[in-house]
ZADO-1210 file (C-alpha; in nm, 4 decimals, padded with zeros to 6 digits):
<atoms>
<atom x="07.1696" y="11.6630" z="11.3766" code="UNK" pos="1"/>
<atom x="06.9610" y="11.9866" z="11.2893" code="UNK" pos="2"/>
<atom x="06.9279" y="12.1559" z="10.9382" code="UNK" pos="3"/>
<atom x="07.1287" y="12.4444" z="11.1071" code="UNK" pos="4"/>
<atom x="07.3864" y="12.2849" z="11.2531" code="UNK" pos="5"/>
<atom x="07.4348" y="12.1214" z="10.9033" code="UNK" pos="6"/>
<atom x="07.4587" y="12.4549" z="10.7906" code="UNK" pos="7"/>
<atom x="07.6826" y="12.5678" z="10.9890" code="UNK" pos="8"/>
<atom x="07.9622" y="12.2470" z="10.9031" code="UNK" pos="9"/>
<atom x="07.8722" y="12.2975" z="10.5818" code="UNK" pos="10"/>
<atom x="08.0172" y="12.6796" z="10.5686" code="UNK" pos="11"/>
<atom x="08.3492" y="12.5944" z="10.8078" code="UNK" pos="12"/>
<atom x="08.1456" y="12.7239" z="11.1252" code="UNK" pos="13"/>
<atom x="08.1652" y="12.4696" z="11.3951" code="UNK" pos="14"/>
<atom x="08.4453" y="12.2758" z="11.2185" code="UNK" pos="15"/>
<atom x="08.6787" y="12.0900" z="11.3880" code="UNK" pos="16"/>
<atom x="09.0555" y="12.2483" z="11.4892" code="UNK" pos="17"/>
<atom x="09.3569" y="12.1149" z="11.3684" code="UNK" pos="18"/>
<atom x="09.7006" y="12.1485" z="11.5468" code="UNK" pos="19"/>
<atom x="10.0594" y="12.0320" z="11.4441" code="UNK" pos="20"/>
<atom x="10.2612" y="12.0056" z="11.7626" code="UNK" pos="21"/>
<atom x="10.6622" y="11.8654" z="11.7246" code="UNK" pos="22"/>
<atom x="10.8764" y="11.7092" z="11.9792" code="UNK" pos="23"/>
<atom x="11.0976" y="12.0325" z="11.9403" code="UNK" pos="24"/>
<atom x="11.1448" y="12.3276" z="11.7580" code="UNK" pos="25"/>
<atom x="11.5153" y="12.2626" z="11.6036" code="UNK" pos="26"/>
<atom x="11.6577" y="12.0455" z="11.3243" code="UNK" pos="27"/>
<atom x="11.9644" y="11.9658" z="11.0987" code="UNK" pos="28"/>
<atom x="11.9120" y="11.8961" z="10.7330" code="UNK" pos="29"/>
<atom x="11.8189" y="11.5058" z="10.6855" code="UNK" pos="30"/>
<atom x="11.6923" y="11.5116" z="11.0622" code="UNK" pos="31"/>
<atom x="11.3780" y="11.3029" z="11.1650" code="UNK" pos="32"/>
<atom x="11.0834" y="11.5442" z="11.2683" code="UNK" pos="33"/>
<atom x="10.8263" y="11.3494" z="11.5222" code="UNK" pos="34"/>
<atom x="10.5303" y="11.5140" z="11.6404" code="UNK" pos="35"/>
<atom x="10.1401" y="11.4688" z="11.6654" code="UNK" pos="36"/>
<atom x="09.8603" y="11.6239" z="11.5072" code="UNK" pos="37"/>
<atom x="09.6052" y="11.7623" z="11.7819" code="UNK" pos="38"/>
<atom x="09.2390" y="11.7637" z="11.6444" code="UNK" pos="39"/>
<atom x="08.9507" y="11.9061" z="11.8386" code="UNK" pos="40"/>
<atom x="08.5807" y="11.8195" z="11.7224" code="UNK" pos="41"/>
<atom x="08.3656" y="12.1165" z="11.6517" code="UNK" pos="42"/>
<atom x="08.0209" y="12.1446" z="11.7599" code="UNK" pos="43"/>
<atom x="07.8903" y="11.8917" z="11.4726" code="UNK" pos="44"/>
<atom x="08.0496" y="11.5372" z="11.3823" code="UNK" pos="45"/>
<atom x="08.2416" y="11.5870" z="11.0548" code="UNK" pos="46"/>
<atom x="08.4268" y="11.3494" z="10.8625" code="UNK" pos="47"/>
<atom x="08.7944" y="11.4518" z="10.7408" code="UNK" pos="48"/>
<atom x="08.9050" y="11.2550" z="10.4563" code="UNK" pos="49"/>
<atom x="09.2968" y="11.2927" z="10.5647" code="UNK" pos="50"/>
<atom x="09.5671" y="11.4889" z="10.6928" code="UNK" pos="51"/>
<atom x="09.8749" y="11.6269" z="10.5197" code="UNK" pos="52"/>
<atom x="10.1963" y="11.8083" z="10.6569" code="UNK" pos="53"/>
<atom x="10.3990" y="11.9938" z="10.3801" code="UNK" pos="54"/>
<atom x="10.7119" y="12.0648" z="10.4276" code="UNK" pos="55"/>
<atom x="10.7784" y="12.4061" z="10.2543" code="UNK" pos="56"/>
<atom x="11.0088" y="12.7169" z="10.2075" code="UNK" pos="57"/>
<atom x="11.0875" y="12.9654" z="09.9331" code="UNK" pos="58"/>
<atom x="11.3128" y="13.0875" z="09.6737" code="UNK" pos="59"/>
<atom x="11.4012" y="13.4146" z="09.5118" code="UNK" pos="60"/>
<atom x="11.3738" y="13.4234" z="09.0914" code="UNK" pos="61"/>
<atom x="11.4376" y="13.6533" z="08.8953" code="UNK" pos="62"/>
<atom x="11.1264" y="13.7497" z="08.6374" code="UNK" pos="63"/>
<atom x="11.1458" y="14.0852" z="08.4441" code="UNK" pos="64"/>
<atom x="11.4399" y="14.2220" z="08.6391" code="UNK" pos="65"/>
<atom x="11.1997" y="14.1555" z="08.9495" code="UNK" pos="66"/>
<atom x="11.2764" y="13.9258" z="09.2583" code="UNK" pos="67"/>
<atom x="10.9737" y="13.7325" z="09.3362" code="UNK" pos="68"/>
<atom x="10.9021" y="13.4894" z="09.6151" code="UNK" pos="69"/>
<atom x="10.7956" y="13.1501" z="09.5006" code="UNK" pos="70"/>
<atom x="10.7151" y="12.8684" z="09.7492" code="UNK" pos="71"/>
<atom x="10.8103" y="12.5675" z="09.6954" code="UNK" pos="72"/>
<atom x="10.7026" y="12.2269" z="09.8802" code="UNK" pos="73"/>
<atom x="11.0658" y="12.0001" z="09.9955" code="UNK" pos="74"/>
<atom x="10.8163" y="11.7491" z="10.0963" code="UNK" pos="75"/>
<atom x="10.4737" y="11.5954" z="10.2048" code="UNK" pos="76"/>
<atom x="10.3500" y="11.3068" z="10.4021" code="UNK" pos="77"/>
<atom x="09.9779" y="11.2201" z="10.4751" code="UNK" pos="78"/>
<atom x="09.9656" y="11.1692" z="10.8865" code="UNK" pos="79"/>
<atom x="09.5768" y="11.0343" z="10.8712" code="UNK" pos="80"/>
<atom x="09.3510" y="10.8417" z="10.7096" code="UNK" pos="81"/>
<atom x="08.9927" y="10.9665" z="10.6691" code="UNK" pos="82"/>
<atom x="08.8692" y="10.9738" z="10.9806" code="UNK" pos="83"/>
<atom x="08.5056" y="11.0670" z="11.2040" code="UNK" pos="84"/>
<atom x="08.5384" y="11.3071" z="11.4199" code="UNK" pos="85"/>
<atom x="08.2640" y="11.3124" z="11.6890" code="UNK" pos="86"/>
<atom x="08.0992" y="11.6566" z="11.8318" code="UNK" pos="87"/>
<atom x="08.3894" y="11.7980" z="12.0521" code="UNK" pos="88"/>
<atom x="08.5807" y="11.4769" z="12.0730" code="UNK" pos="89"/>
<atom x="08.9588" y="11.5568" z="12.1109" code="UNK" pos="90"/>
<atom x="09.2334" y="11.3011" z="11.9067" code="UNK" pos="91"/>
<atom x="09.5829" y="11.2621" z="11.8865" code="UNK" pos="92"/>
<atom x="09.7859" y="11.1262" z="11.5626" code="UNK" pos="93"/>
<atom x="10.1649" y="11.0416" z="11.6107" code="UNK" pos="94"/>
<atom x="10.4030" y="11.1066" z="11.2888" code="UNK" pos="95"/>
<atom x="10.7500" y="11.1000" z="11.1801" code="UNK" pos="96"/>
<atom x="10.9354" y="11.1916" z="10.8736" code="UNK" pos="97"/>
<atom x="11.2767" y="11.2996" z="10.7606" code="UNK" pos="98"/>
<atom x="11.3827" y="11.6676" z="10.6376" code="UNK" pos="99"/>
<atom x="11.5468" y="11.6594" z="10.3041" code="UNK" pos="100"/>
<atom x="11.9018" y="11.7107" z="10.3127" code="UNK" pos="101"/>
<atom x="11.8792" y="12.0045" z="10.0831" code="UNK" pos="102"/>
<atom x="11.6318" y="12.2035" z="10.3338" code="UNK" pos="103"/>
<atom x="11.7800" y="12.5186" z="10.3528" code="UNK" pos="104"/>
<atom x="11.9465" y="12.6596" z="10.6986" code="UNK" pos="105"/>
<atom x="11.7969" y="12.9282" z="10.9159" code="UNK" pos="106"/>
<atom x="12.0311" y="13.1544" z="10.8494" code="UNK" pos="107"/>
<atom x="11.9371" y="13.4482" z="10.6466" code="UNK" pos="108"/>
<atom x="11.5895" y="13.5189" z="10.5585" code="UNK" pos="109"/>
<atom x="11.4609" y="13.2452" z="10.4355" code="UNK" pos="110"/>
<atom x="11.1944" y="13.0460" z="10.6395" code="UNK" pos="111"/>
<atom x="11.1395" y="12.6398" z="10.7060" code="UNK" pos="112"/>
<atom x="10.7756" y="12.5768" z="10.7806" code="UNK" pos="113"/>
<atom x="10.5347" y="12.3056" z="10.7844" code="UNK" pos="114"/>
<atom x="10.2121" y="12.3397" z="10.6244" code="UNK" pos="115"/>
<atom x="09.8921" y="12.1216" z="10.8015" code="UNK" pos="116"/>
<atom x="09.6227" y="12.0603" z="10.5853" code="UNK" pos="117"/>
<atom x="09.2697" y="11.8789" z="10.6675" code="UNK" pos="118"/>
<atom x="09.0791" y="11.7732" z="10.3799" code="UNK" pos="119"/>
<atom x="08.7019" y="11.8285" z="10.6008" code="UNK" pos="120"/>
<atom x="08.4101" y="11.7278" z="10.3782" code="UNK" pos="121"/>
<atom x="08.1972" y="11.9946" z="10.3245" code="UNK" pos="122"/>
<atom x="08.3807" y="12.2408" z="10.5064" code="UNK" pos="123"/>
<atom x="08.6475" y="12.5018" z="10.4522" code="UNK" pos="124"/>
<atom x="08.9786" y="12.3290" z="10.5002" code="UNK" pos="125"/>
<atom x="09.1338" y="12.3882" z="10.8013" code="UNK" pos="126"/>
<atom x="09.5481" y="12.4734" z="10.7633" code="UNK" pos="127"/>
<atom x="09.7931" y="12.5161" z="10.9895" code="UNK" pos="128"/>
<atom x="10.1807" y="12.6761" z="10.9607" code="UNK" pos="129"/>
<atom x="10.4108" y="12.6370" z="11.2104" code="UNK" pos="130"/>
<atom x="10.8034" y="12.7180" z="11.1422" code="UNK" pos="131"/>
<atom x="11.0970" y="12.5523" z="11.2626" code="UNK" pos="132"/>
<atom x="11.4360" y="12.6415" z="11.2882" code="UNK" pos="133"/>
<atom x="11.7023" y="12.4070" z="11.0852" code="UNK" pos="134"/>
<atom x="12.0231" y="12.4288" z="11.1881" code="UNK" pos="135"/>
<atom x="12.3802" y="12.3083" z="11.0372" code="UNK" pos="136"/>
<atom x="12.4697" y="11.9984" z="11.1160" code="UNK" pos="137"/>
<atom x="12.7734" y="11.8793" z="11.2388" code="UNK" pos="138"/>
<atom x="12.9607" y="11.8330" z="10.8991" code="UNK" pos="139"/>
<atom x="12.8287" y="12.1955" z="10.7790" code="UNK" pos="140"/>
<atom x="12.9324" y="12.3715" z="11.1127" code="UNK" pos="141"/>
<atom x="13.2711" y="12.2352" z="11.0924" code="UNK" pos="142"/>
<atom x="13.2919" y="12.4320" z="10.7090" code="UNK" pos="143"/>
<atom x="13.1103" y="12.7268" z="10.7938" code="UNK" pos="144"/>
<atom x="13.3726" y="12.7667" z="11.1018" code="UNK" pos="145"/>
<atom x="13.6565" y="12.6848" z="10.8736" code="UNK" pos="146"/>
<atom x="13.5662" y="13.0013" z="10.6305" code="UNK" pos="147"/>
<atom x="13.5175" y="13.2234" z="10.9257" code="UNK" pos="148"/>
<atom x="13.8561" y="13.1223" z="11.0819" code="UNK" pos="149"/>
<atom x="13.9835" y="13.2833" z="10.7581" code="UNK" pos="150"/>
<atom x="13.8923" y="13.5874" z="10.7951" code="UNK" pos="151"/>
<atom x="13.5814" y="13.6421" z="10.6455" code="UNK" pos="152"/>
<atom x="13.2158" y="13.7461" z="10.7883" code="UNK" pos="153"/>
<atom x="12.8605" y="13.5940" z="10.6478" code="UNK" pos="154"/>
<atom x="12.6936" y="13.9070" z="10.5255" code="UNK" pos="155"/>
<atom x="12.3841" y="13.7526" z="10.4167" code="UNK" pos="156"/>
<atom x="12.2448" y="13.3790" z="10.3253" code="UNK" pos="157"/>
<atom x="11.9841" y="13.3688" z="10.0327" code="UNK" pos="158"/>
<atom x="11.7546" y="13.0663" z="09.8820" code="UNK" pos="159"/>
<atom x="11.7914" y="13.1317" z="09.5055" code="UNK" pos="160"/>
<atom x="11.6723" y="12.9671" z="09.1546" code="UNK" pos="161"/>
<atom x="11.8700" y="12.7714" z="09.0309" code="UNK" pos="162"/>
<atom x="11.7499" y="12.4550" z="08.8330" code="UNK" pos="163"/>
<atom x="12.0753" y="12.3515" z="08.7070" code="UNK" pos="164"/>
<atom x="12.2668" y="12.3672" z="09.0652" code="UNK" pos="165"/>
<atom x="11.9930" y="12.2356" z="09.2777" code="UNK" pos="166"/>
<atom x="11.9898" y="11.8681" z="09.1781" code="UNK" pos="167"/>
<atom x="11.6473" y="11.7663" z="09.2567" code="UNK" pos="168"/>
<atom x="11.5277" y="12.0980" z="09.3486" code="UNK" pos="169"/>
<atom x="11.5165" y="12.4463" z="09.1753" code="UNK" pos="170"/>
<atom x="11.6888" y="12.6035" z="09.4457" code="UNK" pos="171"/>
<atom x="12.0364" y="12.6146" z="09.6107" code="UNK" pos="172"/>
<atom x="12.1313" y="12.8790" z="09.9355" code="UNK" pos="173"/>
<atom x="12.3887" y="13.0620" z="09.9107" code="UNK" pos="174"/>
<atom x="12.6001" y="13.2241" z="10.1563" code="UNK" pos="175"/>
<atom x="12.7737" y="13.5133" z="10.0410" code="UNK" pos="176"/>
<atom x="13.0912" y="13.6028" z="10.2580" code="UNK" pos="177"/>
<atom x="13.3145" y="13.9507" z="10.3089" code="UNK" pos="178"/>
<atom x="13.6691" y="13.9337" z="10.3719" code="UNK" pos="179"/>
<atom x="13.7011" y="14.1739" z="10.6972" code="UNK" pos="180"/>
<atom x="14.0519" y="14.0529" z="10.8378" code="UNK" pos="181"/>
<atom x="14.3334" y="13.7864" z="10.7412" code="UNK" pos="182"/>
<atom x="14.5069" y="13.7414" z="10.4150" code="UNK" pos="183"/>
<atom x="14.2171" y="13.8304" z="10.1801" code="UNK" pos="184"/>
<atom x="14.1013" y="14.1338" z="10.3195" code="UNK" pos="185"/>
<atom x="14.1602" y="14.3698" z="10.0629" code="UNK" pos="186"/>
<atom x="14.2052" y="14.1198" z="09.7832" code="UNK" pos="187"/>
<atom x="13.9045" y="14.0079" z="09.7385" code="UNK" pos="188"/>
<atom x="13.5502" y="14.1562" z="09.7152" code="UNK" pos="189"/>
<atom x="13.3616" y="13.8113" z="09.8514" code="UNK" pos="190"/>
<atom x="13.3393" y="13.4470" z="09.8796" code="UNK" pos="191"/>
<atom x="13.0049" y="13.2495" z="09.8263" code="UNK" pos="192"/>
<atom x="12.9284" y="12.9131" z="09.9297" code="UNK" pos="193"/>
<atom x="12.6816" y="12.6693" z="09.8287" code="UNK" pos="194"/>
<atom x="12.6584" y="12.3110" z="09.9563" code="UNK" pos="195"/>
<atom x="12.5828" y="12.1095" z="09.6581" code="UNK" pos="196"/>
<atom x="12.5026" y="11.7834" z="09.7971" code="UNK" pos="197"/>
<atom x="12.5261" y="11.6330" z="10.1822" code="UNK" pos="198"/>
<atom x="12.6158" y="11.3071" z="10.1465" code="UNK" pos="199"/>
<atom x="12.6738" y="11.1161" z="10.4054" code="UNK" pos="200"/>
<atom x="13.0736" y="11.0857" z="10.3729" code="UNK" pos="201"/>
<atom x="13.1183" y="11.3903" z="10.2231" code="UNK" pos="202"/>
<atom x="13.0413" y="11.7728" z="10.1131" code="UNK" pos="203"/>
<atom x="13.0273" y="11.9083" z="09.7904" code="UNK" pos="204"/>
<atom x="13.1109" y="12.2580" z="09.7743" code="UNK" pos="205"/>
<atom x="13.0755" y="12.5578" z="09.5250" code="UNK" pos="206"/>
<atom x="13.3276" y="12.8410" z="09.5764" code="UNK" pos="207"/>
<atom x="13.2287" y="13.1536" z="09.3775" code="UNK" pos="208"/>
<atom x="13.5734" y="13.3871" z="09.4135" code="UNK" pos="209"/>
<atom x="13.5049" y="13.7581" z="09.3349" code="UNK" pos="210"/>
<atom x="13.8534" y="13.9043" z="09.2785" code="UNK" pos="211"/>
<atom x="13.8924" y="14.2931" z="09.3936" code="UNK" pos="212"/>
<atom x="13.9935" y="14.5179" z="09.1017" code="UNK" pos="213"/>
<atom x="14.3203" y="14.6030" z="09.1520" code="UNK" pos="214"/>
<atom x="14.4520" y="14.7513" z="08.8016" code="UNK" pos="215"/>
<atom x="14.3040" y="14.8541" z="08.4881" code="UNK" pos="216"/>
<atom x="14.2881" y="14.4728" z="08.3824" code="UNK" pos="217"/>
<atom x="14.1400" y="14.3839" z="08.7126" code="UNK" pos="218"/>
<atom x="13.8958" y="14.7043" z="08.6535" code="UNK" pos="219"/>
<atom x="13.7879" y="14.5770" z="08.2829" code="UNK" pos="220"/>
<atom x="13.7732" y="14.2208" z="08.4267" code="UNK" pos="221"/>
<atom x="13.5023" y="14.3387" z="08.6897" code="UNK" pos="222"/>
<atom x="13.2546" y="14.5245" z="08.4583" code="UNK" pos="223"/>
<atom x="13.2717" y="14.2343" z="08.2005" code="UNK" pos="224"/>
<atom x="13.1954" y="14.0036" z="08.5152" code="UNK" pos="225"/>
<atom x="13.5263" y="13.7973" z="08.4021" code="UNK" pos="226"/>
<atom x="13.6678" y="13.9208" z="08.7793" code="UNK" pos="227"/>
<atom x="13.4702" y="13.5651" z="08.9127" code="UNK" pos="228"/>
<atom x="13.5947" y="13.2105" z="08.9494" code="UNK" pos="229"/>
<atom x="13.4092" y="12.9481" z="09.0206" code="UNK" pos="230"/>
<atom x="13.5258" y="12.6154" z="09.1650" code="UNK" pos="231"/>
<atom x="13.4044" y="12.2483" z="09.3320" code="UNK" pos="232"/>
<atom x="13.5434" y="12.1497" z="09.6568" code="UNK" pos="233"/>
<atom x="13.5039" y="11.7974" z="09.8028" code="UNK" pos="234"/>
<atom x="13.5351" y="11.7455" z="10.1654" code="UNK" pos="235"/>
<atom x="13.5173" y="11.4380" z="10.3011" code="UNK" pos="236"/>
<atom x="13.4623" y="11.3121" z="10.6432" code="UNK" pos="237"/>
<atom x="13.7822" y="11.2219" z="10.7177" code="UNK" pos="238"/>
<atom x="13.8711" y="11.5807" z="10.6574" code="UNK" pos="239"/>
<atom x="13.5999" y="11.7101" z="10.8949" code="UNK" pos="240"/>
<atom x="13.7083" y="11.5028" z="11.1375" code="UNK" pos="241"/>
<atom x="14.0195" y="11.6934" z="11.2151" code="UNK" pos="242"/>
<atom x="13.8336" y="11.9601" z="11.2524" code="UNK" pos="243"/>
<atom x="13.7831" y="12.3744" z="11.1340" code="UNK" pos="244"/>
<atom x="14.1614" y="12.4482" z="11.1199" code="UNK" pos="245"/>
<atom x="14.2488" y="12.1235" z="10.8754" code="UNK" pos="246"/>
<atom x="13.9324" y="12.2184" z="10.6206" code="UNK" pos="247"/>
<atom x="14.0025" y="12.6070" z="10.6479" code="UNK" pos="248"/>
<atom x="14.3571" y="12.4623" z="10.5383" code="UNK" pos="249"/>
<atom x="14.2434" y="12.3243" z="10.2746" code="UNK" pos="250"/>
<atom x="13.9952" y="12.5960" z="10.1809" code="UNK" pos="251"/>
<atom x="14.2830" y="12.8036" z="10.1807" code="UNK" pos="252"/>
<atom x="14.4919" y="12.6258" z="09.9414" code="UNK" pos="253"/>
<atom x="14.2276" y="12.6368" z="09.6818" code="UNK" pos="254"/>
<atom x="14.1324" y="13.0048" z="09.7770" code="UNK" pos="255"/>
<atom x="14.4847" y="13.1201" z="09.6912" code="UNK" pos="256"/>
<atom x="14.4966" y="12.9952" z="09.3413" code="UNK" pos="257"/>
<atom x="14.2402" y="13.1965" z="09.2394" code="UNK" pos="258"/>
<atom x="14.3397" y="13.5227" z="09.3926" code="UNK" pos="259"/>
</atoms>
């Protein structure tokens, strides 16, 4: 090997390409991701001293009366061992892994993507982001249909701080809901969801109820931000599986008491 082409590693010229490419492009919370990493020698042999995929999104907080973005990583998993990669030699590395069940859903604004990192000796570190889409799964659909069959409309799903909520993570989403037809409309201002925890025979819910002022009680109420109730739901499977209309039922029941 020349001086130059030394050089020329040495500054992240010539280094070699890394690519993260997944057996598909949608997931559910808790879903195994399997994929290969793609790496294409440069024009010198380098050695990279491992691989990394991060599995990352973001949360709004709060600082100064100022939303700020802050990543945060849900997971990471190292794909390769250091490794020698030859002058324009091409390799392919299989990997799996599991999304945590608490990866927030594609719904909204908030982004899912997976950070590839190479760790190239004497070189500048190649990265690569790819998002995916995660989608509900088959226990969150059927809840998610149950509120809508109630009348109300998603207006807007948000990945927020909150440390004490979040269980193992500083974050929960929430989906914040507007009553548009059906026996709320007009009685309340909106419903927001979070899913606690996905276990795997059962949901754990958080209903925020915002009342709608209706008298000069209900007016004081609002502006002291006493007009809010706040309240866990449990759903088990045997619940989801007679599907939206029994779990809007329920929803219901516990809807009403607080309205």
């Amino acid at each position: 090997m020349s001086l130059f082409n030394r050089m020329m590693a040495s500054v992240g010229i010539g280094s070699a390409k890394v690519d993260t490419l997944l057996e598909k492009t949608s997931y559910c919370p808790g879903e195994e991701v399997r994929g290969v990493v793609r790496i294409q020698g440069g024009s010198v042999e380098q050695q990279i001293e491992g691989i990394d995929l991060s599995i990352m999104t973001y949360y709004i907080k709060e600082v100064n009366d100022s939303k700020m973005q802050q990543n945060v990583e849900l997971g990471k998993v190292r794909v390769a061992p250091p490794i020698t990669v030859r002058a324009n030699e091409n390799k392919e590395i299989g990997f799996s892994f599991y999304l945590a069940p608490n990866t927030p859903l594609s719904i909204g604004r908030t982004p899912v993507w997976i950070k590839t990192t190479a760790d190239i000796r004497s070189a500048v570190d190649p990265t690569d982001n790819d998002r995916i889409e995660v989608v509900p799964t088959a226990a969150m659909n059927v809840v998610l249909q149950a509120i809508e069959s109630l009348g109300f409309k998603l207006r807007q799903a948000e990945t927020v701080y909150a440390p004490r909520l979040g269980d193992s993570s500083p974050f929960v989403q929430e989906f914040e809901w507007v009553p548009y037809s059906g026996a709320y409309r007009g009685r309340l201002d909106e419903l927001e969801l979070v899913i606690l925890r996905n276990r795997g025979s059962e949901l754990e819910l958080l209903l925020q109820i915002d009342r709608r002022a209706t008298n000069l009680f209900g007016m004081f109420a609002e502006a002291m931000d006493m007009d809010e109730s706040f309240v866990k739901v449990i759903v088990r499977d045997s619940d989801l599986a007679q599907g939206p209309q029994y779990v809007a039922s329920l929803l219901n029941n516990v809807i009403a008491r607080y309205v």
